[in-house]
mmCIF file of the N, C-alpha and C atoms, coordinates in Angstrom:
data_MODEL
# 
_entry.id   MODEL 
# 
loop_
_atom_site.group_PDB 
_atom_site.id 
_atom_site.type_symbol 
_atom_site.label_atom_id 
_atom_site.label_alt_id 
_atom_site.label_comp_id 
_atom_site.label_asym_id 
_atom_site.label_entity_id 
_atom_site.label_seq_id 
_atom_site.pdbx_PDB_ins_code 
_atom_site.Cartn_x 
_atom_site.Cartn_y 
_atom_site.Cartn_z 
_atom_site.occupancy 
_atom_site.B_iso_or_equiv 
_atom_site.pdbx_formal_charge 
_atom_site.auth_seq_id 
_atom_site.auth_comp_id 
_atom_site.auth_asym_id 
_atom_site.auth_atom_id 
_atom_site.pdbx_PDB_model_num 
ATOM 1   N N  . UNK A 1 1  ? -9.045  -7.418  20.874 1.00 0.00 ? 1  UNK A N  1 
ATOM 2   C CA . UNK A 1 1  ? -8.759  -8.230  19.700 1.00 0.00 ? 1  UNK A CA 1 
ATOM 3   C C  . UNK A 1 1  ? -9.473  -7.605  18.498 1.00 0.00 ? 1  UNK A C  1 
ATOM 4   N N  . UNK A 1 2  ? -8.955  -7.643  17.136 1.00 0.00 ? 2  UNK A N  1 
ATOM 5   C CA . UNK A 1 2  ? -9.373  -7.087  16.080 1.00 0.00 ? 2  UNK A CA 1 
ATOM 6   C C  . UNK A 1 2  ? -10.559 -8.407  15.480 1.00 0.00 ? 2  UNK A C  1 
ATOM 7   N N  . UNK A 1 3  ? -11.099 -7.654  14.556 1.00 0.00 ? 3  UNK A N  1 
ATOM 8   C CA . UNK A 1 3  ? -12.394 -8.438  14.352 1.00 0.00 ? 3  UNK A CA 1 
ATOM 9   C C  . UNK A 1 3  ? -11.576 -8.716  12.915 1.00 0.00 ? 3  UNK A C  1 
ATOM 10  N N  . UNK A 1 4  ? -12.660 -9.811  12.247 1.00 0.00 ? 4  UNK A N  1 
ATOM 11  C CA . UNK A 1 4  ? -11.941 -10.320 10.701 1.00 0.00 ? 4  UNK A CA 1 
ATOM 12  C C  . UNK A 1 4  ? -11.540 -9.612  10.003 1.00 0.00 ? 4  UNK A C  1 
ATOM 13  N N  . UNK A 1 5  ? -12.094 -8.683  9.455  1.00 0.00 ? 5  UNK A N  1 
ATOM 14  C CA . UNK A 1 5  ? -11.840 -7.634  8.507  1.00 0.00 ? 5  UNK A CA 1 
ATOM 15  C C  . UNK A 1 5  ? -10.789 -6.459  8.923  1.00 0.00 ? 5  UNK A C  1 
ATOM 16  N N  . UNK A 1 6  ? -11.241 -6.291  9.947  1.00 0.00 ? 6  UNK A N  1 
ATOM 17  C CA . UNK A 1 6  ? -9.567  -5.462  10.742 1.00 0.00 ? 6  UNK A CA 1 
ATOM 18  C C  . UNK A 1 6  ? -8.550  -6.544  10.314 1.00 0.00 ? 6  UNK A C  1 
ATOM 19  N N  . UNK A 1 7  ? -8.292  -7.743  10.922 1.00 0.00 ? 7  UNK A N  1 
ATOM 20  C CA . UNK A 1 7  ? -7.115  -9.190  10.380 1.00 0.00 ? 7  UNK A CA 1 
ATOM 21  C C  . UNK A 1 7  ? -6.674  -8.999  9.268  1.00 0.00 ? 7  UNK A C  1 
ATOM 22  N N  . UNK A 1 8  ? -8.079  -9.140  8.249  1.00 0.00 ? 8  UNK A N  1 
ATOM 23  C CA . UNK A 1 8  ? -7.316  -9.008  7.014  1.00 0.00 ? 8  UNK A CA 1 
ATOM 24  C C  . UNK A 1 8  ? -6.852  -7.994  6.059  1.00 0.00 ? 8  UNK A C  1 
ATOM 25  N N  . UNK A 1 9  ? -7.972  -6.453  6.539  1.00 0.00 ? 9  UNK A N  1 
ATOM 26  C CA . UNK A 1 9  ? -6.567  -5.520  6.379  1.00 0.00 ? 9  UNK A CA 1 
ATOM 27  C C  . UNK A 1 9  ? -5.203  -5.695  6.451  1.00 0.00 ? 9  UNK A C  1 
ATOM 28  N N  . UNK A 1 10 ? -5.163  -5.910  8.338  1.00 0.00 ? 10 UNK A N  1 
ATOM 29  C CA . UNK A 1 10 ? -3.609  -5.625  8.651  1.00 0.00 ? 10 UNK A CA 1 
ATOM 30  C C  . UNK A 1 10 ? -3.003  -6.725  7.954  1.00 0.00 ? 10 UNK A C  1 
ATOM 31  N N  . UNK A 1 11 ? -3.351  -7.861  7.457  1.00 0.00 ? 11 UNK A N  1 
ATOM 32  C CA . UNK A 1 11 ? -2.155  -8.970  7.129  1.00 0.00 ? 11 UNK A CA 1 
ATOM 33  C C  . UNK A 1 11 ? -2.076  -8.480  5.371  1.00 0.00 ? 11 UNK A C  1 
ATOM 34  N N  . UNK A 1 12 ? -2.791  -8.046  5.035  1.00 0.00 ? 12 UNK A N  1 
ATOM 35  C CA . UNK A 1 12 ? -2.811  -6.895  3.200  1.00 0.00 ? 12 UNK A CA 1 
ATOM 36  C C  . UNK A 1 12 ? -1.525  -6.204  3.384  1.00 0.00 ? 12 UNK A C  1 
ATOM 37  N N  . UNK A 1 13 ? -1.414  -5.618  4.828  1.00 0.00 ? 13 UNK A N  1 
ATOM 38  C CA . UNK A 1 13 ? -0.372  -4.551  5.057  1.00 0.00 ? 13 UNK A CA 1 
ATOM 39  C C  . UNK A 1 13 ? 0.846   -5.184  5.503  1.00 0.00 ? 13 UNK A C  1 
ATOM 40  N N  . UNK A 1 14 ? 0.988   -6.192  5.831  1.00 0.00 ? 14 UNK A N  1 
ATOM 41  C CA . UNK A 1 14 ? 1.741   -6.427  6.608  1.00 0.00 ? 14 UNK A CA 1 
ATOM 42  C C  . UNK A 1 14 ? 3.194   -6.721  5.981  1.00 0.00 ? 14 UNK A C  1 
ATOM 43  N N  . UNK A 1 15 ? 4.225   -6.379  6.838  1.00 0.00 ? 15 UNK A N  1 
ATOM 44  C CA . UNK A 1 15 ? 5.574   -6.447  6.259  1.00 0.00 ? 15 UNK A CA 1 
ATOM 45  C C  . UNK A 1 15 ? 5.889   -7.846  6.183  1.00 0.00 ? 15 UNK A C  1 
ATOM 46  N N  . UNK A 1 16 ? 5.791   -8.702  5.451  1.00 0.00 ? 16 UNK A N  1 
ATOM 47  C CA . UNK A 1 16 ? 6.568   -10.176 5.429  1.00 0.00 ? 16 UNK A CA 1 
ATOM 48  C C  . UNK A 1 16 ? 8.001   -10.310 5.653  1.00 0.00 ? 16 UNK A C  1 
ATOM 49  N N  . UNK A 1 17 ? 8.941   -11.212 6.255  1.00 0.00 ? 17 UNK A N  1 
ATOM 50  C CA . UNK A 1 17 ? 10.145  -11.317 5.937  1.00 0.00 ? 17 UNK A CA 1 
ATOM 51  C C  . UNK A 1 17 ? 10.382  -12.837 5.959  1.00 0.00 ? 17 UNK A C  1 
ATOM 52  N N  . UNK A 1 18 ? 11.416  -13.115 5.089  1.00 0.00 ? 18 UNK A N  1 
ATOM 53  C CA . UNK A 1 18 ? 12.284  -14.305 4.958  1.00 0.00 ? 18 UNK A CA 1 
ATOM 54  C C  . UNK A 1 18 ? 12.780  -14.748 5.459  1.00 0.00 ? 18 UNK A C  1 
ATOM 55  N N  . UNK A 1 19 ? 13.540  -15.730 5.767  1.00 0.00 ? 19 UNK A N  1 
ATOM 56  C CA . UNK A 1 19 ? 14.899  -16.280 6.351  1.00 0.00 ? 19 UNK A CA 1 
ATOM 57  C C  . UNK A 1 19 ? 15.991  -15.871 5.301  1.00 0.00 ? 19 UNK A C  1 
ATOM 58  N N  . UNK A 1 20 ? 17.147  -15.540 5.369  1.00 0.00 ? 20 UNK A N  1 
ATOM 59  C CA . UNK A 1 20 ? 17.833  -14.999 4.950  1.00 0.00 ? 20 UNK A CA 1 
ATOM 60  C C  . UNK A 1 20 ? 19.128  -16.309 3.854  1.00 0.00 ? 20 UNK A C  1 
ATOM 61  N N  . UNK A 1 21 ? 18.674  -17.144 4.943  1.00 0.00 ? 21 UNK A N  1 
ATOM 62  C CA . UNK A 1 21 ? 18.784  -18.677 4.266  1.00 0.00 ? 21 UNK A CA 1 
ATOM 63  C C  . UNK A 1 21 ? 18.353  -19.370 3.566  1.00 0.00 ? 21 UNK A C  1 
ATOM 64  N N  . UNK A 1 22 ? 17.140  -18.899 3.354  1.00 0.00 ? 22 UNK A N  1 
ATOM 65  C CA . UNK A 1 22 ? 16.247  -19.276 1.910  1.00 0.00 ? 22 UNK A CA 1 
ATOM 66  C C  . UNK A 1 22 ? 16.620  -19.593 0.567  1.00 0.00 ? 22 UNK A C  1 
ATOM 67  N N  . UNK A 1 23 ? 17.495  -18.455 0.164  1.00 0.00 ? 23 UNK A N  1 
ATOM 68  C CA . UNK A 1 23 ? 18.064  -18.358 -0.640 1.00 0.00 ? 23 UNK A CA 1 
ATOM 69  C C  . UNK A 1 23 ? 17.287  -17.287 -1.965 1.00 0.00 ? 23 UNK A C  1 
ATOM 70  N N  . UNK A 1 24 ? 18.162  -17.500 -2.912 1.00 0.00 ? 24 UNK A N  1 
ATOM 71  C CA . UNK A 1 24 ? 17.559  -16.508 -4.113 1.00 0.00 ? 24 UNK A CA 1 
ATOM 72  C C  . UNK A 1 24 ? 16.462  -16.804 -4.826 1.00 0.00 ? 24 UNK A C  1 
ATOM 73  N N  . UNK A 1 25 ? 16.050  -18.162 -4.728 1.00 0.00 ? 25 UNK A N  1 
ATOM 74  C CA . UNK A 1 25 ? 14.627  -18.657 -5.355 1.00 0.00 ? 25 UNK A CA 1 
ATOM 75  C C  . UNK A 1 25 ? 13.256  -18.382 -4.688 1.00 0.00 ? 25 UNK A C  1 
ATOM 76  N N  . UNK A 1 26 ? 13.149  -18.669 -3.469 1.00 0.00 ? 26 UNK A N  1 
ATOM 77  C CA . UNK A 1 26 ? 12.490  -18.055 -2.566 1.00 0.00 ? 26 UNK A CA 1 
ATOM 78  C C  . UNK A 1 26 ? 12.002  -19.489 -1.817 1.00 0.00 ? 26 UNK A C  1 
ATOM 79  N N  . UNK A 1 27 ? 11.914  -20.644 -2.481 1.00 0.00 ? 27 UNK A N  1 
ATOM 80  C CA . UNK A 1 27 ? 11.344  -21.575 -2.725 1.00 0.00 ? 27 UNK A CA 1 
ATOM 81  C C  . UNK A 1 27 ? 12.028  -22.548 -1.027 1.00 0.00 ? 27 UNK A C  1 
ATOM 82  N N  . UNK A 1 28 ? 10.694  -23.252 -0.681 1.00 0.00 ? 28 UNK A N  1 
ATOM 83  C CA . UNK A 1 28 ? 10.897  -24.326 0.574  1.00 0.00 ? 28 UNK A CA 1 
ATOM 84  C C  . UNK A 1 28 ? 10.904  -22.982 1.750  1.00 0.00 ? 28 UNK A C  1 
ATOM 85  N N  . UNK A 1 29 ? 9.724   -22.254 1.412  1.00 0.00 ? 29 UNK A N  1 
ATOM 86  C CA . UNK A 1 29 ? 10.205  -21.037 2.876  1.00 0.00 ? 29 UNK A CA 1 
ATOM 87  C C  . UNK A 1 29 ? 9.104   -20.684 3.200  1.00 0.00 ? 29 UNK A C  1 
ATOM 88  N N  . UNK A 1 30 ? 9.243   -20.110 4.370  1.00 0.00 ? 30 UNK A N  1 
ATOM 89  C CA . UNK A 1 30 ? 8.029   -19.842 5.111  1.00 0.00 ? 30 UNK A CA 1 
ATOM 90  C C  . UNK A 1 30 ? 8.619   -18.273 5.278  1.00 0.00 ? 30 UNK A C  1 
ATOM 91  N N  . UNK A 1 31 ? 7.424   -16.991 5.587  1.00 0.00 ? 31 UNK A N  1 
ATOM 92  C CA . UNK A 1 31 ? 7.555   -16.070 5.626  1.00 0.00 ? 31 UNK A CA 1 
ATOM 93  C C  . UNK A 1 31 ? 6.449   -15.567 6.631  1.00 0.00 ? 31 UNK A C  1 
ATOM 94  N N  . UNK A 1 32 ? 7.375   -14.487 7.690  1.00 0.00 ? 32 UNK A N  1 
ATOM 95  C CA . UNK A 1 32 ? 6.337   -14.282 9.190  1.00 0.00 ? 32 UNK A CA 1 
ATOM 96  C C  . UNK A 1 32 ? 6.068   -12.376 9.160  1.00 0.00 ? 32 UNK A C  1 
ATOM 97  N N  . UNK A 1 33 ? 5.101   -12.196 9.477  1.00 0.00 ? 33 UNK A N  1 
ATOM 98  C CA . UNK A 1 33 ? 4.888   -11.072 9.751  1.00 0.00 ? 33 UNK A CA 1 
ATOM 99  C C  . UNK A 1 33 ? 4.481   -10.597 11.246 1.00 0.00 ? 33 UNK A C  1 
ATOM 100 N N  . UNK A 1 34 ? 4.862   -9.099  12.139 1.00 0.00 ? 34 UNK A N  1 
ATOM 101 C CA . UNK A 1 34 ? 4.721   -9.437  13.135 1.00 0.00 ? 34 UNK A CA 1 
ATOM 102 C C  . UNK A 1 34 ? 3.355   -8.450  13.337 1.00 0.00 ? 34 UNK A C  1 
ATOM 103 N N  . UNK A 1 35 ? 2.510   -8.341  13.975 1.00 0.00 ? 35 UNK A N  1 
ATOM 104 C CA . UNK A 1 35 ? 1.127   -8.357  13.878 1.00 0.00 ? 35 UNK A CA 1 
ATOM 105 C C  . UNK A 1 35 ? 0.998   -7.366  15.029 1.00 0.00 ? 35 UNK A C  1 
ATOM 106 N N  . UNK A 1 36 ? -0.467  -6.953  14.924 1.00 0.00 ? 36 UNK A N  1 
ATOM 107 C CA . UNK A 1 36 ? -0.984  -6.001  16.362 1.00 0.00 ? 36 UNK A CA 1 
ATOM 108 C C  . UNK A 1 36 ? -1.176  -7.069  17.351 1.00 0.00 ? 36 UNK A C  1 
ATOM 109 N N  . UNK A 1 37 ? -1.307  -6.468  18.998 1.00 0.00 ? 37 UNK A N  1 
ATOM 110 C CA . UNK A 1 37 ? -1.651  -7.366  19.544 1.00 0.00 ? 37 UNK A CA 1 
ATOM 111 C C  . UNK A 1 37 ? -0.882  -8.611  19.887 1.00 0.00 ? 37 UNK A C  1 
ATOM 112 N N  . UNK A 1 38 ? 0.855   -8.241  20.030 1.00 0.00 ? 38 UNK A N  1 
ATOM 113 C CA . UNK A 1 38 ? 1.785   -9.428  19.904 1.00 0.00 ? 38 UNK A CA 1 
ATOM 114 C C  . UNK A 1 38 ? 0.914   -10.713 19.100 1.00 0.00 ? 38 UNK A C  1 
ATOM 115 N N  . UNK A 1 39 ? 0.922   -10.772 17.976 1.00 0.00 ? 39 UNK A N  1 
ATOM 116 C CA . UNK A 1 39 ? 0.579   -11.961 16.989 1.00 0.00 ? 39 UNK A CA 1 
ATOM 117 C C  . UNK A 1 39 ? 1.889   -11.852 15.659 1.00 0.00 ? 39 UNK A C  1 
ATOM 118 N N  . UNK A 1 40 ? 1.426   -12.920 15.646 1.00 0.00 ? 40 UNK A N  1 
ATOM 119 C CA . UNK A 1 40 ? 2.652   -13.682 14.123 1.00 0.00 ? 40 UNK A CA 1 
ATOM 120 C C  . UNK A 1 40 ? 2.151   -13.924 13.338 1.00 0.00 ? 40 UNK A C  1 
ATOM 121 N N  . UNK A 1 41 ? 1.983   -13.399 11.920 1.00 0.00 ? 41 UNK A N  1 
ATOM 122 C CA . UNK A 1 41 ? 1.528   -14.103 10.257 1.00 0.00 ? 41 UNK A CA 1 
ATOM 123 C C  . UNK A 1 41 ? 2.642   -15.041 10.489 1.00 0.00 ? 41 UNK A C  1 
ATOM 124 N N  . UNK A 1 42 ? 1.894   -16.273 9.389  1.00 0.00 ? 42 UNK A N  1 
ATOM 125 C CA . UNK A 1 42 ? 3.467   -17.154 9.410  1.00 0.00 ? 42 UNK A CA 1 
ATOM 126 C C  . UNK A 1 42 ? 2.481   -17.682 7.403  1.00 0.00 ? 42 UNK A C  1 
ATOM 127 N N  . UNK A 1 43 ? 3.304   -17.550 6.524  1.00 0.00 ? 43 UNK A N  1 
ATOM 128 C CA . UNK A 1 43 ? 2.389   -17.728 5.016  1.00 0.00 ? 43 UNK A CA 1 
ATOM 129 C C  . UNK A 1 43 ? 3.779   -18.721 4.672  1.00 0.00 ? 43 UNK A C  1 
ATOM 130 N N  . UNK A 1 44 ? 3.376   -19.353 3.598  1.00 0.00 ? 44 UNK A N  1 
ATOM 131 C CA . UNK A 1 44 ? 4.348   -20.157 2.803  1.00 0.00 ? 44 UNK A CA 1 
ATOM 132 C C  . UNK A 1 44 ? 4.528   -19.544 1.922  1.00 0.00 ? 44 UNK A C  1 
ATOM 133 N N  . UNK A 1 45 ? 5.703   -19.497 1.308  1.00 0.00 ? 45 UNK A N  1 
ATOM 134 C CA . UNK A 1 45 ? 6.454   -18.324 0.380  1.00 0.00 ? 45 UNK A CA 1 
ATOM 135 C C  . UNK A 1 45 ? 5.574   -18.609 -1.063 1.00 0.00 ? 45 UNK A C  1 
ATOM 136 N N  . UNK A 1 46 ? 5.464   -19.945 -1.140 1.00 0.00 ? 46 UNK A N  1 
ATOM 137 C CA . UNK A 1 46 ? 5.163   -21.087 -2.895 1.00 0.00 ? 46 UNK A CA 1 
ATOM 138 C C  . UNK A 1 46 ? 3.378   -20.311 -3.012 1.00 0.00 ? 46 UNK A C  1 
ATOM 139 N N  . UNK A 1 47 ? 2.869   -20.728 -1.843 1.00 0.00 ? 47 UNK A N  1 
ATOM 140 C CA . UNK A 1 47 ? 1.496   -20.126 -2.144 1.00 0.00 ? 47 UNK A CA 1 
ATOM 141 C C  . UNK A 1 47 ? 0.864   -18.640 -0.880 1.00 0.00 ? 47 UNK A C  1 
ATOM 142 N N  . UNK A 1 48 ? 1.933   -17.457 -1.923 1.00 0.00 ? 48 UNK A N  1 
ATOM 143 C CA . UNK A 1 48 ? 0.975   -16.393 -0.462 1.00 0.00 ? 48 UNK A CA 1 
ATOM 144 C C  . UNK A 1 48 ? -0.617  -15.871 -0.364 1.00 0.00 ? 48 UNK A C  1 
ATOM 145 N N  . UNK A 1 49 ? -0.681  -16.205 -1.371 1.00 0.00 ? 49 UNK A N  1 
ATOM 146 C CA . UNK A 1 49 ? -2.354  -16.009 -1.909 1.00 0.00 ? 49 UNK A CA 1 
ATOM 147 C C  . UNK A 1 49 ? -3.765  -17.091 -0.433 1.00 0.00 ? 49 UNK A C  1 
ATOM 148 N N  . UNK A 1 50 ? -2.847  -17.583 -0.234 1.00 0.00 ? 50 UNK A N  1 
ATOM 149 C CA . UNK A 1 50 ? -3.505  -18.479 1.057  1.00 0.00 ? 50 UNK A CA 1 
ATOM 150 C C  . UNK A 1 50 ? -3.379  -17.853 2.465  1.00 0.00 ? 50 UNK A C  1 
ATOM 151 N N  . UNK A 1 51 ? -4.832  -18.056 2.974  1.00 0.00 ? 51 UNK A N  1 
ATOM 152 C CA . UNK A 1 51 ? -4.754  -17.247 4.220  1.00 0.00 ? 51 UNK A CA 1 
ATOM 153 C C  . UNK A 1 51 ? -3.832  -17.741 5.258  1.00 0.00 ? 51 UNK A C  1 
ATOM 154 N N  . UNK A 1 52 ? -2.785  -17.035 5.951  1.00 0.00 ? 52 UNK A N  1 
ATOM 155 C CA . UNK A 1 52 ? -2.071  -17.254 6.816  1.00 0.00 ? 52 UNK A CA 1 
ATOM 156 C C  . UNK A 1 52 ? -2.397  -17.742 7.732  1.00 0.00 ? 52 UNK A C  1 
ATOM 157 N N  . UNK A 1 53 ? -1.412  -18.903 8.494  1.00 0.00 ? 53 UNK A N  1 
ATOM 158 C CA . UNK A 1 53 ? -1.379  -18.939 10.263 1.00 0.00 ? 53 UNK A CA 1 
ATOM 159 C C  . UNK A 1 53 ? -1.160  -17.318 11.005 1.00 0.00 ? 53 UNK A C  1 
ATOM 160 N N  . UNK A 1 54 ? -2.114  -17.075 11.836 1.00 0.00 ? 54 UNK A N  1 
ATOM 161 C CA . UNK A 1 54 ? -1.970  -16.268 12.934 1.00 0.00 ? 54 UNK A CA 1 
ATOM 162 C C  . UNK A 1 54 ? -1.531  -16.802 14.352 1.00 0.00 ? 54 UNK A C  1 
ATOM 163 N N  . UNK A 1 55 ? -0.884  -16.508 14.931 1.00 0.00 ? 55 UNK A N  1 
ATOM 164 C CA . UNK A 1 55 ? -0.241  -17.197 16.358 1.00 0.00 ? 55 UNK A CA 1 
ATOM 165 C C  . UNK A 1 55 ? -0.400  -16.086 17.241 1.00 0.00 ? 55 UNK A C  1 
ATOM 166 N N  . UNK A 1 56 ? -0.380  -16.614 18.170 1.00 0.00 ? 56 UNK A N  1 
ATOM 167 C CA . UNK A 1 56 ? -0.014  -15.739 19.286 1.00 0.00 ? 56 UNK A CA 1 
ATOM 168 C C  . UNK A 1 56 ? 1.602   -15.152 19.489 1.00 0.00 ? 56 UNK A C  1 
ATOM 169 N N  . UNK A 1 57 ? 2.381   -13.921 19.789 1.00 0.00 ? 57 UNK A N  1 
ATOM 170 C CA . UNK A 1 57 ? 3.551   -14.527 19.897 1.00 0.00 ? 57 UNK A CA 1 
ATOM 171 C C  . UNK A 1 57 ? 4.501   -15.371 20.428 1.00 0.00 ? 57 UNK A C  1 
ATOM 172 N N  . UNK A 1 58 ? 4.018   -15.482 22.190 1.00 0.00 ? 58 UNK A N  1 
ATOM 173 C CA . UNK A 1 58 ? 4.221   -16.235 22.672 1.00 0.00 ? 58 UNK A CA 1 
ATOM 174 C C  . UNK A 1 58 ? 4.666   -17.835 21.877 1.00 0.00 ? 58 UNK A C  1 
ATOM 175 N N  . UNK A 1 59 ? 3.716   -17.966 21.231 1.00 0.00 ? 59 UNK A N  1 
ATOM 176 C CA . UNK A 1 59 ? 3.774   -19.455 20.684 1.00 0.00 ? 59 UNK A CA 1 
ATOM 177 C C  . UNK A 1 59 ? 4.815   -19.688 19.743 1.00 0.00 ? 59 UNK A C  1 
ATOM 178 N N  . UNK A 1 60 ? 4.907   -18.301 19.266 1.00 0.00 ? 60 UNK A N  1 
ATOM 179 C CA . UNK A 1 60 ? 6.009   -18.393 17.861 1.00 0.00 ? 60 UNK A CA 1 
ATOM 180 C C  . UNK A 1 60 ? 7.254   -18.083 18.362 1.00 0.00 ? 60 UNK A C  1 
ATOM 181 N N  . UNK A 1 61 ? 7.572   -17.355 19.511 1.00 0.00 ? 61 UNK A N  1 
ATOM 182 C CA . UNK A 1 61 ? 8.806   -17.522 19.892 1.00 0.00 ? 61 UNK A CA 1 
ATOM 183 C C  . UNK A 1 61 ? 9.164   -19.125 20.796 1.00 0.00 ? 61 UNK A C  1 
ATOM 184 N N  . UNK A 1 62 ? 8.574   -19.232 21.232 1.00 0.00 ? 62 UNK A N  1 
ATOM 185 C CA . UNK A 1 62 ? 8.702   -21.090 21.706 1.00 0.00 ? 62 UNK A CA 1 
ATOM 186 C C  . UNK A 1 62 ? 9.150   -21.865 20.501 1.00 0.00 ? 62 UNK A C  1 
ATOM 187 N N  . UNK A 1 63 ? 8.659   -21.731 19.500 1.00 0.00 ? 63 UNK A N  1 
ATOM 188 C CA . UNK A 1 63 ? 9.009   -22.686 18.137 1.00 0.00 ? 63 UNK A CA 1 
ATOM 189 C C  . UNK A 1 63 ? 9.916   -22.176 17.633 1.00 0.00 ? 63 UNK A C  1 
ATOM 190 N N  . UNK A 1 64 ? 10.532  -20.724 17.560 1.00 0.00 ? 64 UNK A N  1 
ATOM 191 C CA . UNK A 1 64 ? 11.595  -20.792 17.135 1.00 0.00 ? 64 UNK A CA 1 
ATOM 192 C C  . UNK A 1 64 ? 12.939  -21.031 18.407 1.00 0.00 ? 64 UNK A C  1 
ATOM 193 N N  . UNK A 1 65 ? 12.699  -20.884 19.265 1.00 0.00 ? 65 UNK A N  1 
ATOM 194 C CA . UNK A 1 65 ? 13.032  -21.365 20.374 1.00 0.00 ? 65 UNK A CA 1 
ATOM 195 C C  . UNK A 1 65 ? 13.582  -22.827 20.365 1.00 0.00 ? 65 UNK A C  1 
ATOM 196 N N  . UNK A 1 66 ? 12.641  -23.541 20.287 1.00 0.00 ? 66 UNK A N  1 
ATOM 197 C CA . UNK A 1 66 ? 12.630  -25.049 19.842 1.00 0.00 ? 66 UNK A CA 1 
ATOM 198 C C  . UNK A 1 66 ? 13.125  -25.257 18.918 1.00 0.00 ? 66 UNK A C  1 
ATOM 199 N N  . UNK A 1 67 ? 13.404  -24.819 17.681 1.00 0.00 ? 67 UNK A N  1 
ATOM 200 C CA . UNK A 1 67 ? 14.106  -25.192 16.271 1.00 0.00 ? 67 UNK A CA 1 
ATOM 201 C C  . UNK A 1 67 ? 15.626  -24.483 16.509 1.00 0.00 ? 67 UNK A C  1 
ATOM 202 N N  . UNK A 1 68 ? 15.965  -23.551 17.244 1.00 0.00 ? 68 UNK A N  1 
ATOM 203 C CA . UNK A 1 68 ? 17.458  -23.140 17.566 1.00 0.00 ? 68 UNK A CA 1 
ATOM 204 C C  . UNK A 1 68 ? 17.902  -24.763 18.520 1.00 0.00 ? 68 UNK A C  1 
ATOM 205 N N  . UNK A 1 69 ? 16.996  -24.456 19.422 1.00 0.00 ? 69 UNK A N  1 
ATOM 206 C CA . UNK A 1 69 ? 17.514  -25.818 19.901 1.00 0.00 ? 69 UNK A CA 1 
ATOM 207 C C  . UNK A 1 69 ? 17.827  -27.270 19.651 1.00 0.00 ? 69 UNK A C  1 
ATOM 208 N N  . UNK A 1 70 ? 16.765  -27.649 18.512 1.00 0.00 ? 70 UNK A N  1 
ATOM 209 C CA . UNK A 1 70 ? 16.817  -28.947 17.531 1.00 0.00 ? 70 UNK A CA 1 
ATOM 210 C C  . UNK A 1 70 ? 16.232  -30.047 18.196 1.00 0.00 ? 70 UNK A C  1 
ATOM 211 N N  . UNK A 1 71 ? 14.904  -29.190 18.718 1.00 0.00 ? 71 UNK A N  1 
ATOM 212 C CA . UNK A 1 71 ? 13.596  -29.713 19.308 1.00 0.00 ? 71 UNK A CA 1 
ATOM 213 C C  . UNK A 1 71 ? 12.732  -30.701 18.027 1.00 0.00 ? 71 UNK A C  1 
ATOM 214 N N  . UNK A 1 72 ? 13.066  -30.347 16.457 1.00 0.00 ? 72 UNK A N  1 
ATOM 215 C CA . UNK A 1 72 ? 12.381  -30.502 15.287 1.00 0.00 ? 72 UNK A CA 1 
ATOM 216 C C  . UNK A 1 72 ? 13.428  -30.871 14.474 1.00 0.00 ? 72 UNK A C  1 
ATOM 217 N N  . UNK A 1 73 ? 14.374  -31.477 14.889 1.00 0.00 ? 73 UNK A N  1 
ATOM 218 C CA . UNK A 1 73 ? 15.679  -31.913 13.774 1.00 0.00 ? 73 UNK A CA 1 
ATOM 219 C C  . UNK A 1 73 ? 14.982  -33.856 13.653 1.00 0.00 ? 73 UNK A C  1 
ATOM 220 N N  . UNK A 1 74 ? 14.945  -34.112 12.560 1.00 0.00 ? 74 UNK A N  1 
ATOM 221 C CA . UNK A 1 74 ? 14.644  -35.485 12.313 1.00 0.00 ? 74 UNK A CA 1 
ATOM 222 C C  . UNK A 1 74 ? 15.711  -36.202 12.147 1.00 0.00 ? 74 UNK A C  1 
# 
């Protein structure tokens, strides 16, 4: 496992991506990066200046897993 400062290098570096559904504003989105060490950045698009969720991947494919399925539909 990387120590803090290794973390926050790599998440400085890290490639973010969108949902493609987002749309052109950018706005109501979450944005994931995929990490050393199978891990997931997961940042909110409105404020990226805030330190990210790190996940395991495991965990982040379960949730998106769960949201294809409509495990999280209200």
């Amino acid at each position: 496992m990387r120590n803090d400062d290794e973390l926050a290098a790599e998440l400085r570096q890290a490639e973010w991506r969108k949902a493609s559904y987002s749309g052109a504003d950018g706005g109501d989105c979450i944005e994931v990066a995929p990490l050393s060490g199978d891990r997931v950045g997961i940042r909110d698009t409105e404020q990226p200046e805030l330190a990210p969720w790190v996940v395991r991947g495991s965990v982040f494919r379960a949730f998106v897993s769960g949201a294809k399925d409509g495990e999280f539909d209200f």
